[in-house]
C-alpha positions in Angstrom: 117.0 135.6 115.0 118.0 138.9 115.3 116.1 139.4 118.5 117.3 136.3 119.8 121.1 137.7 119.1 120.0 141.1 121.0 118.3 138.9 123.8 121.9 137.0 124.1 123.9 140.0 124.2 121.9 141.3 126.9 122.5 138.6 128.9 126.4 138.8 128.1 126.9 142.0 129.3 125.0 141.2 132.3 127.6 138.0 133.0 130.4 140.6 132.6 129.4 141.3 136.1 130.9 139.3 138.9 127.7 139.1 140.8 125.4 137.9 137.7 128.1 135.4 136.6 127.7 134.0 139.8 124.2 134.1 140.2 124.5 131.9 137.0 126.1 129.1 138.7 124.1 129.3 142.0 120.9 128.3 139.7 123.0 125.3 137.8 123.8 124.5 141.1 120.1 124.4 142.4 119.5 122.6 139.7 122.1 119.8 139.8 121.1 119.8 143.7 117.7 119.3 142.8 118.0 116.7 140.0 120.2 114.9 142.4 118.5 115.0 145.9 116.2 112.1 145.7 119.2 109.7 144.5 121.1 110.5 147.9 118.1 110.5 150.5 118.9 107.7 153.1 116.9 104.6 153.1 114.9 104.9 156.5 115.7 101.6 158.6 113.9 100.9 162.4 116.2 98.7 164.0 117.0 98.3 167.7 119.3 96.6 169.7 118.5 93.1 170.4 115.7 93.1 168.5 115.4 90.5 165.3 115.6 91.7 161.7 112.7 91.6 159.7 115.0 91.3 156.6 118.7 91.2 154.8 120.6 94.0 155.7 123.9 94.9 153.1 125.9 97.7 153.8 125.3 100.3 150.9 129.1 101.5 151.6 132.3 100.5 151.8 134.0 101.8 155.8 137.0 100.7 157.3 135.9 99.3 161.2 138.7 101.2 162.9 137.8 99.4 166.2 138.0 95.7 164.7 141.2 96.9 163.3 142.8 98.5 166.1 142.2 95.2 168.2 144.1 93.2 165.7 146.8 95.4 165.5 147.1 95.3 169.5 147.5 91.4 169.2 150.0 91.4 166.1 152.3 94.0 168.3 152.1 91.8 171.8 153.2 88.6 169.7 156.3 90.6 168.7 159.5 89.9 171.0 161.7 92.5 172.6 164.6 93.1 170.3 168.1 92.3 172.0 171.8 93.8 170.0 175.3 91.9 170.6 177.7 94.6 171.4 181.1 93.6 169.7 182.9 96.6 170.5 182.6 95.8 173.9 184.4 92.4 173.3 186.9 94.2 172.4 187.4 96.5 174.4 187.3 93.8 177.9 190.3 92.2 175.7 192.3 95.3 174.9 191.8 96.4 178.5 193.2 92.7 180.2 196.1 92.8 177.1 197.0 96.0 178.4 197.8 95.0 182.1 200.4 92.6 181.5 201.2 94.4 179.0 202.0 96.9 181.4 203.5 94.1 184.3 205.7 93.2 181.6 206.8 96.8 180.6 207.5 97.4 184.9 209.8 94.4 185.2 211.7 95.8 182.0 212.1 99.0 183.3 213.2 97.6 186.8 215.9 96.0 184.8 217.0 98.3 182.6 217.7 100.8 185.9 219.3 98.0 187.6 222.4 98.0 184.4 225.5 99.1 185.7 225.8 101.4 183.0 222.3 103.1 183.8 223.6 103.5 187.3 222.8 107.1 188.3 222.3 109.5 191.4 218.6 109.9 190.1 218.5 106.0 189.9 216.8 104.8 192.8 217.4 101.3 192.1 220.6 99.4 191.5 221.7 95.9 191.5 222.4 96.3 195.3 219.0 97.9 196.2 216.7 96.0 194.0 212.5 97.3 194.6 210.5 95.1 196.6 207.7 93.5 195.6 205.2 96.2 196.5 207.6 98.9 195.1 206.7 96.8 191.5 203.0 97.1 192.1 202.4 100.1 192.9 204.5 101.1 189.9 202.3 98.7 187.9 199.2 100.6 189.7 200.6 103.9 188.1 200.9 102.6 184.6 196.4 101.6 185.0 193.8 103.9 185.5 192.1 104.2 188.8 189.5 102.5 188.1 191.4 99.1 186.8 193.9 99.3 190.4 190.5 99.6 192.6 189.0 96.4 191.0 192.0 94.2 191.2 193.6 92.7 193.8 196.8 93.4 195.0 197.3 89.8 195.1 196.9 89.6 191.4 199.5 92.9 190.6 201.7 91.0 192.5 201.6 87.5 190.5 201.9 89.4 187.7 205.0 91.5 189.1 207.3 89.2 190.1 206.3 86.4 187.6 209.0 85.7 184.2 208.0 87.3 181.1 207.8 84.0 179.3 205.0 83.1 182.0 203.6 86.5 181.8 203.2 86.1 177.7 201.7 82.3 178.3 199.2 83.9 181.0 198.4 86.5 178.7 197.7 84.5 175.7 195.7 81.9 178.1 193.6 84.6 179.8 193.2 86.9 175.9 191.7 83.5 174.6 189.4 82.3 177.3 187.8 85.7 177.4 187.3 85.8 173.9 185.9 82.6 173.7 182.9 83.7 176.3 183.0 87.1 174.9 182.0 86.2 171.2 178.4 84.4 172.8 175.6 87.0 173.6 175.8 87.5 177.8 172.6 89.2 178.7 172.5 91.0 182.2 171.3 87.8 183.9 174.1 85.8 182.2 176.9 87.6 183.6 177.8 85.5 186.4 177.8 82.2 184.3 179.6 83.9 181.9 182.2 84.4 184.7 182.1 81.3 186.3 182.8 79.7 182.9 186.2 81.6 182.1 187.2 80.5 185.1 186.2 77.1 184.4 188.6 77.6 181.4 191.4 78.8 183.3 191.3 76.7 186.2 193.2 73.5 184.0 195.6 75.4 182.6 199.9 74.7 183.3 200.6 77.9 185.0 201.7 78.3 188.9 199.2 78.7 191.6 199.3 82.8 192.1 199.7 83.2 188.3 196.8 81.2 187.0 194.5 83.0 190.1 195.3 86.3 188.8 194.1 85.1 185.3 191.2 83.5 186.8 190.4 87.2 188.6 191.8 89.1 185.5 189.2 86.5 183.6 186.1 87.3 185.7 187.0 91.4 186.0 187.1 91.4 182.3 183.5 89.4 181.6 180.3 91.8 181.6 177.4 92.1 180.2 177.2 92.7 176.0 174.0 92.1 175.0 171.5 95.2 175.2 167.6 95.5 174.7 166.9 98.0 171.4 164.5 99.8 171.8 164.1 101.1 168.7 164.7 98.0 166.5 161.6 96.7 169.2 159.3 99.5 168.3 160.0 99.2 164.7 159.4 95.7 164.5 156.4 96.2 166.7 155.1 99.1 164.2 156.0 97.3 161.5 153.6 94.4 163.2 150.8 97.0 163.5 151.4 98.2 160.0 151.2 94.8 158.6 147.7 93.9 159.3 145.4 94.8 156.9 142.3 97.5 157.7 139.1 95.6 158.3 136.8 96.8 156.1 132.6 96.3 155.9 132.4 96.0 151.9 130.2 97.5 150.1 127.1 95.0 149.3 127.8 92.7 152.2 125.6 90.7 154.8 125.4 92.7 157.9 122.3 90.9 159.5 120.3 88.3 157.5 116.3 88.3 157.9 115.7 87.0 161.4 118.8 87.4 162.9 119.3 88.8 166.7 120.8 92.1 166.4 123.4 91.8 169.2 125.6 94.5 169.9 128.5 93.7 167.6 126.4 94.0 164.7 124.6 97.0 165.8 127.9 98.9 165.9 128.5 97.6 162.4 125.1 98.8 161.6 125.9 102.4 163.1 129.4 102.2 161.4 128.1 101.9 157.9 124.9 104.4 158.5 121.8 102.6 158.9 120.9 103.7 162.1 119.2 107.3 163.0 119.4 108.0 159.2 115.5 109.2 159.5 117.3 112.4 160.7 120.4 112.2 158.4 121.6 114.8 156.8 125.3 114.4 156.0 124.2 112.7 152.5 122.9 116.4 151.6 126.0 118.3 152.5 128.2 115.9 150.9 126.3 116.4 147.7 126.2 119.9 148.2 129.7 120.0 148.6 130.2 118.0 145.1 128.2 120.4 143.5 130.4 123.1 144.8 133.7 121.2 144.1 132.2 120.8 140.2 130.7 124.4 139.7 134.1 126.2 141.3 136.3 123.8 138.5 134.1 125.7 136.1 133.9 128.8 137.1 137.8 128.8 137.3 138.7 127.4 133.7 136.1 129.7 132.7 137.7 132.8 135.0 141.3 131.6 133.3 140.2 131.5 130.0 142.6 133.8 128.0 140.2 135.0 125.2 138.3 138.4 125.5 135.7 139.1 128.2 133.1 139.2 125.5 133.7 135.7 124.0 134.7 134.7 127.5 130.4 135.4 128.3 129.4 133.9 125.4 131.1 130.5 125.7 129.9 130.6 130.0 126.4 131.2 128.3 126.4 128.7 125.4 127.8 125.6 128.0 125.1 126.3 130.1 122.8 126.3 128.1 123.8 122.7 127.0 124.9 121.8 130.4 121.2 122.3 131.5 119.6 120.7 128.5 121.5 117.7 129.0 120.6 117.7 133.2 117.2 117.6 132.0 117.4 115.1 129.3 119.4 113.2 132.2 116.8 113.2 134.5 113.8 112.8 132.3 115.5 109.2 131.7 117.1 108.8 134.9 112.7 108.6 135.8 112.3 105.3 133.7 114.5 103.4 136.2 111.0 102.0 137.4 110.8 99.7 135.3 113.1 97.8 136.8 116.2 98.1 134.8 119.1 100.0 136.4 121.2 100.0 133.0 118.8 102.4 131.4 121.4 105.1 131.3 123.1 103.3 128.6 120.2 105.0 126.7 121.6 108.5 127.7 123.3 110.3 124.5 126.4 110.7 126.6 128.6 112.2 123.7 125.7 115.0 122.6 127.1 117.8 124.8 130.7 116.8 124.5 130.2 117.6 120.5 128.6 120.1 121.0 131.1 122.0 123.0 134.1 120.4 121.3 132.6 122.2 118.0 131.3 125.5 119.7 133.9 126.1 122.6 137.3 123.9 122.4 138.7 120.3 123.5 139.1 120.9 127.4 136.2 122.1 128.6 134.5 119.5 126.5 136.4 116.9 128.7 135.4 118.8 131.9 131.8 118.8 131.0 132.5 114.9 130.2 133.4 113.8 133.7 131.2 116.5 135.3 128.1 114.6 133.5 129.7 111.3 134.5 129.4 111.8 138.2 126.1 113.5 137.9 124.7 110.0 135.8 126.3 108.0 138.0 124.3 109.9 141.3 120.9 109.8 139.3 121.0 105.6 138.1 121.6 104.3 141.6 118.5 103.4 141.8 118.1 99.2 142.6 121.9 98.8 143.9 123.8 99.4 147.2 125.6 102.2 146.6 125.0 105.4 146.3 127.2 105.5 143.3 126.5 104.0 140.2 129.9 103.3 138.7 129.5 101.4 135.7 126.7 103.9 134.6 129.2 107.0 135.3 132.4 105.1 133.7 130.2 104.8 129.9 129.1 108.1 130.0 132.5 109.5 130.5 134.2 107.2 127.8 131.1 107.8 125.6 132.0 111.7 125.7 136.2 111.1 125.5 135.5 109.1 122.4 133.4 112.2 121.1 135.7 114.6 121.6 138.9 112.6 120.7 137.3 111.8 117.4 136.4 115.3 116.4 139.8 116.3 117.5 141.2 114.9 114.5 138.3 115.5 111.8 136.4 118.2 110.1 134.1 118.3 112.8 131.0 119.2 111.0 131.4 117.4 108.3 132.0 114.3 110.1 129.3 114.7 113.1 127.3 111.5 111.9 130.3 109.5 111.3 131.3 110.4 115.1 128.0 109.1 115.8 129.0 105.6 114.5 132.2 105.4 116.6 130.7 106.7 119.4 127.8 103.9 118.7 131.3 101.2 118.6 132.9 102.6 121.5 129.5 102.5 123.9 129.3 98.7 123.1 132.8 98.0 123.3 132.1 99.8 126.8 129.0 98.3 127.7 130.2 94.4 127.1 133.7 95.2 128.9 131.9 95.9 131.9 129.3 92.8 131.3 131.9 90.4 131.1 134.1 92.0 134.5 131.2 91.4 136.6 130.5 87.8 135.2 127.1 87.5 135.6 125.1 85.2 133.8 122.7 87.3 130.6 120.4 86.1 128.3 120.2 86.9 124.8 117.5 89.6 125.0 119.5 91.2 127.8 122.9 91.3 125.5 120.1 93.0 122.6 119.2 95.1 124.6 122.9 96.6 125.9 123.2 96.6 122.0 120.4 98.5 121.0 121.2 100.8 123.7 124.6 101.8 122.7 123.7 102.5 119.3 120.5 104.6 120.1 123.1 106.7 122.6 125.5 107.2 119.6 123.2 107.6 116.9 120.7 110.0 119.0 124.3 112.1 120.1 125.1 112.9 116.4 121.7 113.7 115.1 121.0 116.2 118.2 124.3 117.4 117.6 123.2 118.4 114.0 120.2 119.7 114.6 121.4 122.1 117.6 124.1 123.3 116.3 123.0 125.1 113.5 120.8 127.5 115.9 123.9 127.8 118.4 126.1 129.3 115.5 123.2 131.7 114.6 122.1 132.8 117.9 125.8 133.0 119.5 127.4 134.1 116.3 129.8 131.3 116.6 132.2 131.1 113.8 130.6 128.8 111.0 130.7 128.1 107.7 128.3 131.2 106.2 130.3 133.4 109.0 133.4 132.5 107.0 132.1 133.3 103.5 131.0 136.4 104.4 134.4 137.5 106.0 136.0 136.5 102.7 133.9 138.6 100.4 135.9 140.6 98.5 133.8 144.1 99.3 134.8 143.3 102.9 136.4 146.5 104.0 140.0 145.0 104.9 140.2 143.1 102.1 139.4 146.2 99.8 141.9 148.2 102.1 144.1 145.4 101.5 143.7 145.7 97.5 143.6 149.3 97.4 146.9 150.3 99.6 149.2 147.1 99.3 147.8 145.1 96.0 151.5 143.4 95.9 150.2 142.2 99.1 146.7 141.1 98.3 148.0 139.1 95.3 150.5 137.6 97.8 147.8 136.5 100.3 145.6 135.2 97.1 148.2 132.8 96.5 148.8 131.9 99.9 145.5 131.0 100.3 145.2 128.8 97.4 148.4 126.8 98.7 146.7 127.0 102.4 143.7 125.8 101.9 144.5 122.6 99.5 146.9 121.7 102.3 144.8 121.6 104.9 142.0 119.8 103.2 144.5 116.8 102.3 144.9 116.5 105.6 141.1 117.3 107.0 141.7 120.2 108.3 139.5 123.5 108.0 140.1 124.2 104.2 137.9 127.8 104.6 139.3 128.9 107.7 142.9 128.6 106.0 141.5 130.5 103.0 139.8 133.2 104.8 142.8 133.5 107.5 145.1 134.0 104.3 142.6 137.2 103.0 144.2 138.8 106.1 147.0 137.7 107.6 149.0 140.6 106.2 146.7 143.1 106.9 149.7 144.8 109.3 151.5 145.7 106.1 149.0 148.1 105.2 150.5 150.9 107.4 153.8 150.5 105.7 153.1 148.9 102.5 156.2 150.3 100.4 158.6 148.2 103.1 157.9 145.1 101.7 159.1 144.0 98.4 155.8 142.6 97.1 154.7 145.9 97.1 157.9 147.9 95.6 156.6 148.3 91.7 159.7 150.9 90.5 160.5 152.2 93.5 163.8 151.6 95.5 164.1 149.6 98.1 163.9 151.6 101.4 165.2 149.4 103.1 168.9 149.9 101.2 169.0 152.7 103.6 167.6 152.2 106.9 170.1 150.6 109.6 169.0 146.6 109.9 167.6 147.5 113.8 165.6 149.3 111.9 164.3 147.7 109.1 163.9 144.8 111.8 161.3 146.4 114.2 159.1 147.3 110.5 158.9 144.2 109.6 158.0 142.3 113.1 155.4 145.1 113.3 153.1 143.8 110.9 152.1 140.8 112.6 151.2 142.1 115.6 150.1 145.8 113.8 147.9 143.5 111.8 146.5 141.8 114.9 145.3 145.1 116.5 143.8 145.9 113.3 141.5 142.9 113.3 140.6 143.0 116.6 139.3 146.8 116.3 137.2 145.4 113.4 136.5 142.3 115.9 137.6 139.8 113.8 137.1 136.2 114.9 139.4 134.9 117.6 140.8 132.3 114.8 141.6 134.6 112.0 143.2 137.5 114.8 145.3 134.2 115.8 146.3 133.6 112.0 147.8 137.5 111.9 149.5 137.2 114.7 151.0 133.1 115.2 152.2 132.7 111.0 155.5 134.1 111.5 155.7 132.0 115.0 158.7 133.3 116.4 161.1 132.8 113.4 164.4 134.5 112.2 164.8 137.5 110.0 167.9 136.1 108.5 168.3 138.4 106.1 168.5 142.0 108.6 170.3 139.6 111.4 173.1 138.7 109.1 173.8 142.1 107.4 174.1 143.3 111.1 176.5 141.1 111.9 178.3 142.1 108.5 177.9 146.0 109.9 179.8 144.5 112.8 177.2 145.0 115.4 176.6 143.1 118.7 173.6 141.7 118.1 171.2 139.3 119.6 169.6 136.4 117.9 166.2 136.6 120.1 166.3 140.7 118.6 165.9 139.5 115.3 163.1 137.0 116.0 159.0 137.2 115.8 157.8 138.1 119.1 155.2 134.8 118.7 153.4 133.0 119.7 154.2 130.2 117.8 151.1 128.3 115.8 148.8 126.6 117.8 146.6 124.9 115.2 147.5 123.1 111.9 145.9 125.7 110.1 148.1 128.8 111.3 151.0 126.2 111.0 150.2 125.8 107.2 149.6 128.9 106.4 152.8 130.2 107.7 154.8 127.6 106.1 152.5 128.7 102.8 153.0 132.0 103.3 157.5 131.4 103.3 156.9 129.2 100.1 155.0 131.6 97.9 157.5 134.3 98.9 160.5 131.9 98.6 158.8 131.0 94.8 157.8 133.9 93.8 162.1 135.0 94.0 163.2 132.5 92.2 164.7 133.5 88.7 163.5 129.9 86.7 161.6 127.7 89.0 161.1 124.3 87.8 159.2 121.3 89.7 162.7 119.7 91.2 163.5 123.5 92.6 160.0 124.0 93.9 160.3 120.5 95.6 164.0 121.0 97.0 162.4 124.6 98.2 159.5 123.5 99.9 160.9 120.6 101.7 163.9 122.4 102.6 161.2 125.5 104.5 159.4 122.7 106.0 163.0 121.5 107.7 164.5 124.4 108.3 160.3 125.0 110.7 160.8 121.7 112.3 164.1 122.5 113.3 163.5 125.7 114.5 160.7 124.9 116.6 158.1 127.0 115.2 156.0 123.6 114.7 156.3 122.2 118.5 153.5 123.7 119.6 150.3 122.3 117.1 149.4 118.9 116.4 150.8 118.4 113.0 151.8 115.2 112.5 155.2 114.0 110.0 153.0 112.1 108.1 150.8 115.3 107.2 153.6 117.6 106.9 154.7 114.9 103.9 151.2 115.3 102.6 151.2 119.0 103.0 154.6 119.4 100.7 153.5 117.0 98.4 150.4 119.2 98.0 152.2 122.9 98.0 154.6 121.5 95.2 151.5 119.8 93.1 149.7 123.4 93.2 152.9 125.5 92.9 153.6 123.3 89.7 150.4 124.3 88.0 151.0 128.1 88.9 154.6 128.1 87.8 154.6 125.7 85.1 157.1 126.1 81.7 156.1 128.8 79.3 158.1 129.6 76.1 160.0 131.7 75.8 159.7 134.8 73.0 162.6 136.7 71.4 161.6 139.7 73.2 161.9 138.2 76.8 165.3 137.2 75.9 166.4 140.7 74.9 164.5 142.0 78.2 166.5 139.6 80.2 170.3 140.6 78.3 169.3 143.9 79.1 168.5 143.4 82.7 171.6 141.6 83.1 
């Protein structure tokens, strides 16, 4: 095993290297390319135009016929109408404009008047009752009052009625003329209509009580004032007409349809279908090849970038890129080998496939995500190699149980022990596969018989069964020849002759008894709720290892000695305590520590508040800043670091108190575990409310035992009058 570990780390330190690393994925690559290449070769079809079909052709795709489309999209926009507007505003206007001429004949024979008024008699006064204006004096003073325009289009004849008619006339003709343009107005008069439009407000005005020259100049006033109101849009026509093209649905060749049944001419209508879908020149085809290169390249490059943005060291980084491909390409294989058995005529032997192997596997060895990656990756790749006896070149129902097989894998061990409950994860996987397998049965509702339906059965329990039980026997040789962190790996690092711990004993034994204790609370907490029980333990042994450069600083290490602190400034004493976590965290990496127990050192104070220096700054009446005064994180990611630093506050809080008694242990605990939530420090792990109840419970049942009433002799009385 040795040699094996030696052989491994060889090939590490070679993936440190850019070029190997890739190297590494150009053979999976080959290898996925080569598993696959037979599954997207083109069926060879001979086929001419005009000639007869020897058999049924279906299309083995799903295409849109862009030309079958485009032609019924034509005929939708030619049925559409041209779009015509009413204009309102030009009603209006037509009426303002006729309003305001005898508005304006009326206002000339006022002024007229008003200069003719003995007492307006004036040398500037041109007109008096003796010299009153003629009548073409009054038009062209009613021309003045219009705009050029208006006095070219009307008559003189007209001016003149309306000059040297009575105002009450003037007011009738007015109101006469204002009403039978509006009434032709308010209908839509297109540019054809304009004329009958005219004709018909004259029509109106012709039977009207007014004299002869007044009632023509409302007839012509009528007619000037008539036009043309209704407009073609062209953009309400072009949307309508898009939203005609948009409206008609693409015509599509579905996948599995008729094309040409068996002898059928092949005119030239289905011969373009035939080319559409890509049964013709395929002997020659090779775009099937570069699309599946392409999906190789589009699945390796996700995986080499999670595993290029992994954020753990560059040696762990190797060994997790070498451990998943080592399962990636034992499960390829495996794939295939079964993928083979398809000729016996039963496309659904990838139910067989132990789907959720590989997704344990990594779950346990690696972490959730790239478990999930490696799920859907497998998933396409089983649904390319079972396509054998359908149309496409996709098998979907094959690819859509593999990946929930694997979710179900790794969403199961996500909230267990995970080895301890490998085999029951088998069983669920087992329920889920059928649950799977029968869902997709009954969508397609097709007609089975009762040895089919066994067999689906049989199959989904073989594939759940076979993932657990590979699953236990791999892993153990994983763990040994990766040096993965197991369960021997974690008694060894908790043997007391380990040299931390003994550092730990030696320089800071106030501290070692500390961590004893918060490993005994740690560990019972996390195995009522099923989490890892020895990781908490072991993680306790030396979270606190950063104290050891400054044991005398903290007060579980002060036997008769004064408390330095007393007389440091609280900036001070601050940045000495925050340094241990991260002190402690260096330390354990330069022994190289597993990842997990580095992350324990460094996340179990999250980023909480030293209370205690913050408020006796603000007592020295310093400026300070909360986020000073805090852990620099992160915060816990797992329920084990969560636990421990919640432990770790307890035992400390406890271990003060003068006479603890169960109800104070309780009130202490719970209120700890508030005062977390409510800071924060427990956003970022999956502890649930429920466990957080059943971790309390827990502390206060093993803080209970530790701390439980002792009687008390005469002499620890007189100790305690004499302390007081």
């Amino acid at each position: 095993m040795d040699k094996l570990q030696q052989q491994l780390a060889k090939v590490r330190n070679l993936l440190d290297v850019t070029f190997f690393r890739v190297l590494l994925f150009i053979m999976l690559g080959i290898v996925l390319y080569l598993s696959m290449y037979n599954n997207v070769k083109p069926e060879k079809l001979n086929l001419n135009l005009f000639s007869v079909a020897t058999e049924t052709i279906r299309s083995p795709v799903t295409v849109s016929d862009k030309e079958s489309t485009e032609r019924k999209k034509e005929e939708a926009e030619a049925q559409v109408k041209d779009v015509y507007v009413l204009k309102t505003e030009i009603n209006e206007n037509r009426v303002d404009l006729i309003t305001s001429i005898f508005d304006s004949a009326i206002e000339v024979n006022r002024d007229i008047e008003n200069a003719m008024k003995p007492e307006n008699a004036s040398e500037d006064n041109e007109f008096s009752k003796n010299d009153p204006p003629t009548s073409a004096e009054k038009v062209t003073m009613l021309k003045e009052k219009l705009t050029v325009d208006v006095a070219e289009a009307v008559s003189d004849s007209t001016f003149l009625s309306l000059v040297t008619a009575s105002p009450e006339n003037l007011g009738i003709a007015k109101d006469l003329t204002v009403t039978a343009i509006h009434n032709i107005m308010r209908n839509t008069i297109s540019a054809d209509q304009v004329e009958n439009g005219k004709k018909r407000v004259e029509e109106e005005l012709k039977y009207t009580n007014l004299d002869t020259g007044l009632k023509n100049a409302a007839v012509e006033l009528g007619r000037y004032a008539i036009m043309q109101n209704e407009f073609f849009d062209v953009e309400a026509t072009q949307e309508l007409r898009q939203q005609a093209r948009e409206s008609v649905d693409p015509v599509k060749i579905l996948q599995g349809q008729i094309i040409v049944e068996e002898n059928q001419l092949i005119n030239r209508e289905i011969y373009r279908q035939l080319e559409l879908v890509g049964l013709l020149d395929n002997e020659n085809s090779y775009l099937p090849f570069i699309g599946l290169l392409l999906l190789i390249g589009i699945l390796l490059g996700a995986l080499y970038y999670y595993f290029y943005e992994m954020n753990v060291k560059s040696e762990t980084k190797q060994t997790y890129l070498l451990l998943f491909s080592i399962i990636f390409l034992l499960s390829i294989i495996l794939l295939k080998g079964i993928s083979l058995m398809q000729q016996i005529e039963y496309s659904e032997i990838g139910y067989v496939f132990p789907a959720a192997m590989g997704a344990m596997l990594i779950r346990i060895l690696i972490d959730e995500r790239i478990a999930l990656l490696w799920t859907a990756i497998m998933a396409i790749c089983g649904s390319i190699m079972f396509n054998q006896g359908i149309t496409s070149s996709l098998n979907v129902e094959v690819g859509i149980y593999m990946l929930c097989s694997g979710i179900a894998a790794v969403l199961y061990l996500s909230k267990q022990n995970q080895r301890a409950k490998i085999l029951q994860a088998g069983v669920f996987i087992s329920f889920v596969n059928l649950v799977v397998i029968f869902s997709l049965v009954l969508m397609k509702n097709g007609q089975y018989n009762a040895l089919e339906y066994s067999f689906h059965f049989l199959a989904a329990f073989i594939s759940g069964i076979t993932s657990a039980v590979l699953t236990m026997g791999l892993l153990p040789f994983f763990e040994a020849g990766f040096g993965i962190l197991s369960t021997m790996r974690l008694i060894e690092l908790s043997n007391p002759n380990h040299p931390l711990i003994r550092k730990i004993l030696t320089e800071a034994p106030g501290t070692y008894h500390h961590s004893v204790m918060v490993a005994n609370l740690s560990e019972s907490a996390c195995e009522a709720i099923g989490a890892n029980g020895l990781l908490a333990r072991v993680g306790c042994y030396y979270h606190d290892i950063g104290k050891t450069n400054r044991p005398q600083f903290f007060i579980e290490n002060q036997m008769n000695i004064d408390n330095p602190h007393d007389r440091l400034p609280p900036q001070t004493s601050k940045n000495i305590i925050i340094a241990h976590a991260v002190e402690g965290a260096e330390i354990l990496r330069k022994y190289r520590l597993p990842k997990e127990i580095i992350d324990i050192a460094e996340q179990h104070h999250g980023t909480t508040l030293l209370k205690f220096f913050y408020h006796k700054a603000q007592q020295n009446g310093l400026e300070v800043d909360e986020k000073d005064y805090r852990y620099p994180g992160p915060k816990a990611q797992t329920k084990e670091t969560a636990i421990i630093g919640i432990a770790d506050s307890v035992e400390a809080a406890v271990r003060s108190m003068s006479s603890p008694n169960p109800e104070k242990i309780e009130g202490l605990v719970r209120n700890i575990i508030a005062d977390r939530l409510q800071d924060g420090q427990l956003n970022e792990c999956d502890l649930t409310l429920k466990e957080l109840e059943i971790v309390a419970n827990t502390f206060c049942e093993t803080l209970k035992g530790i701390f439980h009433s002792r009687i008390e002799y005469p002499e620890m009385s007189k100790q305690k009058v004499k302390q007081a």
